[in-house]
Structure formats: structure tokens, C-alpha cells
N, C-alpha and C positions, 0 to 999 in steps of 0.2 A: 510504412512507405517512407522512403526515407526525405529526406528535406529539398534534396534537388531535384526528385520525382514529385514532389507537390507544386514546386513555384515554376518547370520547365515551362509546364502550358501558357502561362503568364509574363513569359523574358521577351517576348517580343513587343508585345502591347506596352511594357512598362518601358525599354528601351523608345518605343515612338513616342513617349509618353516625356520621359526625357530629356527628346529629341526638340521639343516643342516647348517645353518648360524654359530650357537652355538656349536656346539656339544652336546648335551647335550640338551632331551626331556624338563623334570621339568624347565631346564634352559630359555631355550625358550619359553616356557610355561607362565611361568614369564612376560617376555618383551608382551608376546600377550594379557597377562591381562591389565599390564599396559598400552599397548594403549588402550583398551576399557574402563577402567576406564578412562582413561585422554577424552576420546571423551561423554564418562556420563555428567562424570562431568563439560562439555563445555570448559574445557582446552583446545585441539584441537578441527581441527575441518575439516569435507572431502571435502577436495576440489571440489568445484560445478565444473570445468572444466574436472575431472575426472572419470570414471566409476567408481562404488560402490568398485569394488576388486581392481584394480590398486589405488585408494584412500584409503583405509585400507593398503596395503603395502606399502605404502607413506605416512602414519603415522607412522607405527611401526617403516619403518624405522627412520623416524627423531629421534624418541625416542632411536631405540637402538643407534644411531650414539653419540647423547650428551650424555650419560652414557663412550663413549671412550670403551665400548667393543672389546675386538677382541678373535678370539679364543685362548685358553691354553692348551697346552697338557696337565694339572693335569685334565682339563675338561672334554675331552673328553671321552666317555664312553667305557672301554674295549673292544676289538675287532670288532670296528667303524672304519676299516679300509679306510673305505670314507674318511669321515671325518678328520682323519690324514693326508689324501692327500690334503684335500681340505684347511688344515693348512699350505702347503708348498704352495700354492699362495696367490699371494697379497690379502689385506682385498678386496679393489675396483672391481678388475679383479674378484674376490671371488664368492662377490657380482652377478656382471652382468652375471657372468656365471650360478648362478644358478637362475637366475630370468627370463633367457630365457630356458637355457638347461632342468633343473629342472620344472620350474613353468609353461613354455610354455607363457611368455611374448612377445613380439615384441619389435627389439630394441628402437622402438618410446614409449613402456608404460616402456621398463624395464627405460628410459631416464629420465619418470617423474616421477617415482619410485623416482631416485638416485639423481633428481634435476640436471641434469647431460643435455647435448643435445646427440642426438643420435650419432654424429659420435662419442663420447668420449665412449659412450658404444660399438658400434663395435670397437673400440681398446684394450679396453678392455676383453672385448669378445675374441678377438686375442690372447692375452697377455695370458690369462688363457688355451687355447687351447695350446698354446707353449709349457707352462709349464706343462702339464698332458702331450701331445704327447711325449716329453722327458723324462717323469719317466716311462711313461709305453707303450716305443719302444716297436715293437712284429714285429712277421713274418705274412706276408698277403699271403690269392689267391684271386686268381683275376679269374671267372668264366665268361667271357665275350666271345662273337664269334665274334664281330665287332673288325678288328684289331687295328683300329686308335681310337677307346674310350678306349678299353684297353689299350692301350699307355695312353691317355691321362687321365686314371685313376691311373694307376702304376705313371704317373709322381707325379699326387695332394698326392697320397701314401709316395714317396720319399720326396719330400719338407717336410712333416710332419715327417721326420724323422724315418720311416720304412724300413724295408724290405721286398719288393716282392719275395718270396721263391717258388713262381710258378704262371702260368698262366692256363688256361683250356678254351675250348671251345664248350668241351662236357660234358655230365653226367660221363661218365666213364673217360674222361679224368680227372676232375676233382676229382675222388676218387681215379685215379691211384697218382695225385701229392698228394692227404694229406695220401696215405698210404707212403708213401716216406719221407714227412718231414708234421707233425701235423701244421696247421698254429694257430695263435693266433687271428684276423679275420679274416672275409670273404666277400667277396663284391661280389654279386653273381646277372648277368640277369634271365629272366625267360625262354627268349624262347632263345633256343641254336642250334648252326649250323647244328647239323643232325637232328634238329625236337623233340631232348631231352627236360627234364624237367630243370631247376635250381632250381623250387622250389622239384623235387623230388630229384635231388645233395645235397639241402644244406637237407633234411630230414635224407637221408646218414650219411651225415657228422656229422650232431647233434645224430645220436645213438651213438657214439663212439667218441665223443667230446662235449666240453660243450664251446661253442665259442661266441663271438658274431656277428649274421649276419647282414649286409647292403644290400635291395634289390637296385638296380638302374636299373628301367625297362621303358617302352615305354607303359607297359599295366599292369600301377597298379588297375586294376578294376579290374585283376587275383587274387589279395590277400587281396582286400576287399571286400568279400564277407561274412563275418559274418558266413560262414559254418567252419572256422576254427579258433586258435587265429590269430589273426593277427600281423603283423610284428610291430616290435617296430619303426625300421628303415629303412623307405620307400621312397626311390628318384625316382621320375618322369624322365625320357630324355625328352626332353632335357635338362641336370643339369646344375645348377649353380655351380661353381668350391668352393666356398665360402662353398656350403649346403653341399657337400661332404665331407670337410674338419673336419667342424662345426658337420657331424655325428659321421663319426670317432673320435672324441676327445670323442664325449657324450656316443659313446657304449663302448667302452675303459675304461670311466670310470664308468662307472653305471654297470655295468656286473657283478655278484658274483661273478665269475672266478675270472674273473680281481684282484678284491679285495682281494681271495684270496691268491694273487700270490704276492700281494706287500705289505703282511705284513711283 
């Protein structure tokens, strides 16, 4: 197979991927050529111990790295509100956040990515979740009927530096708190104490709000079924306190709302 029939499947993810790195599409554009050219011309070369696409991002990056790149706000393209934020953290943290958040890496490939070992990317990773959860504090509900997971969601909520501005346990209680005070997420089960919906709550709440939701259910086979879209942000129970965290930073910031609240 030849070398431009292995990496085609992958030039468009590593272009977005560039795209977001850089600020600036053409910009990035640039660096993806140059590694394909550098890999032509047998300059580089993909590493045999790597899959086809984590070895293309692990060329590009070596290349952007020794060019000294970093973003510029003259760079970035007007009203890339993203990407202005993703200028106010580290290059490194930068980096791992969007190679997992963004790209859907593992922090074992974002690792060989960045030449890096994996624990240095989960701190990474951390580092960069601090720093978005801090610019773009909001008010949460928390739509849960189990009392002790909702505590123990409100608590991973508080460490990240939020406010829980309500809790609910039903459908209707849950619309009596966001008629009361609008929240900025939502962290919503599916099956609720009276036998109500949460995915009919959070339907509610998105006509009259434009939020971003987090399911955390026991029966995500409810929202995977391909008869509707489906959910961007889907936690299984029993959760990892880490995967919880790690969503909230990525709906916060990937959310057009969001964005455009913090320009």
C-alpha cells in the first residue's frame, strides 16, 4: 500500500487538528504539507512501532515543534473564540488536551504523539482542564434521584470550580429549578425517582436553552440507539471521577454557547 493510501484516511483529522493547534486553517495547512512532503521525500519517516494515524501526528508534530511555533493572537482568525482560549494555556497542556479531547487519542498514543510517557500527559491533561474550568466557571443542575451520587457529583462539580445552583430528582422538578435560575450545564440521569424521563428533562430544557448536556446513566444502550442524535457526552455508572471531570472541561469548552459567552 503505498504511503499516500495509508495516511489519506487521516488528512482530514490531522488538518482539524492543525487547524486548532494554530489558529489559523491555511496556517496549519502548511505544517500538514510539510510533513507529507518531508515523509515523500524520505526525510522522515512513520514509525514502525506506531499505527498509521498516531504516526502521522507524530511526525507533524516533530515538525511543528522545531519550527518553535506557538500560537499568536495577530494569528488567529476573527471570531475563533476557541482558539483564543486555547491561547491562554500552556503550548504542552495545549497540546494533550486537544489530542485527547479534541482528536479522541488515549493518553498512551497522545504520549507517543508528544514523545512524552503517559503519566506526563495526564498532567497535563489536568493542567489544561484547570485552566478552562477557571475561565469558564458556570452554574450547574445536577438532575439525579440517587442522593449519595448526587453529592458525589456536586462534590467533582465544586473541585472544578462551579456552582451547583440546583439539584432535581424529577422531570418537573428539574424544570421548576432552571425556571428559577437558567443553568450553564447540565449533568442529567435518564431514569428518575418517579419513573420520569431525564432524557425528556433535558429535551425541556434545550427548547428554551441552548446548554451543554452531560448524560451519566446506568443504561446508556437508552441513547444509543441511532433513532436520534446522540449525545456527545455519555458516562456510564459506574463512573470514573477523573471521566467526569475530563467531560465537563471538554463541554464547557467545545459548546458554541460557551464560546459565545467568552468572547
Amino acid at each position: 500500500m503505498s504511503l499516500l493510501a495509508r495516511l489519506a484516511p487521516h488528512l482530514p483529522y490531522v488538518r482539524r487538528y492543525a487547524r486548532a493547534l494554530t489558529g489559523d486553517q491555511a496556517r496549519g495547512d502548511n505544517y500538514v504539507r510539510v510533513a507529507l512532503e518531508a515523509l515523500a521525500a524520505g526525510e522522515r519517516q512513520l514509525p514502525e512501532d506506531m499505527t498509521p494515524r498516531v504516526a502521522l501526528y507524530h511526525v507533524f508534530h516533530t515538525i511543528w515543534s522545531s519550527t518553535g511555533a506557538r500560537l499568536d493572537d495577530t494569528t488567529v482568525e476573527a471570531g475563533d473564540d476557541a482558539a483564543r482560549r486555547l491561547m491562554r494555556i500552556s503550548p504542552r497542556s495545549r497540546q494533550a488536551f486537544l489530542l485527547t479531547a479534541l482528536e479522541g487519542f488515549t493518553p498512551s498514543e497522545a504520549a507517543q504523539i508528544l514523545g512524552v510517557d503517559a503519566q506526563s500527559v495526564e498532567r497535563l491533561i489536568a493542567e489544561a482542564q484547570a485552566d478552562i474550568d477557571a475561565e469558564l466557571a458556570t452554574d450547574v443542575l445536577i438532575i439525579e434521584d440517587e442522593a449519595i451520587i448526587s453529592a458525589d457529583i456536586e462534590s467533582l462539580v465544586k473541585e472544578l470550580g462551579h456552582r451547583v445552583t440546583g439539584t432535581a430528582t424529577t422531570h418537573d422538578e428539574a424544570l421548576d429549578v432552571v425556571a428559577r435560575h437558567r443553568p450553564g450545564l447540565v449533568l442529567a440521569d435518564i431514569q428518575l425517582a418517579d419513573g420520569s424521563s431525564g432524557i425528556d428533562a433535558v429535551k425541556d430544557i434545550l427548547k428554551t436553552l441552548d446548554v451543554p448536556v452531560i448524560f451519566i446513566t446506568a443504561f446508556p444502550e437508552r441513547l444509543l440507539t441511532g433513532e436520534r442524535p446522540e449525545p456527545t457526552f455519555l458516562i456510564t455508572k459506574p463512573f470514573q471521577p477523573e471521566t467526569v471531570k475530563a467531560a465537563i472541561s471538554q463541554a464547557l469548552f467545545f459548546h458554541p454557547s460557551r464560546q459565545k459567552q467568552a468572547a
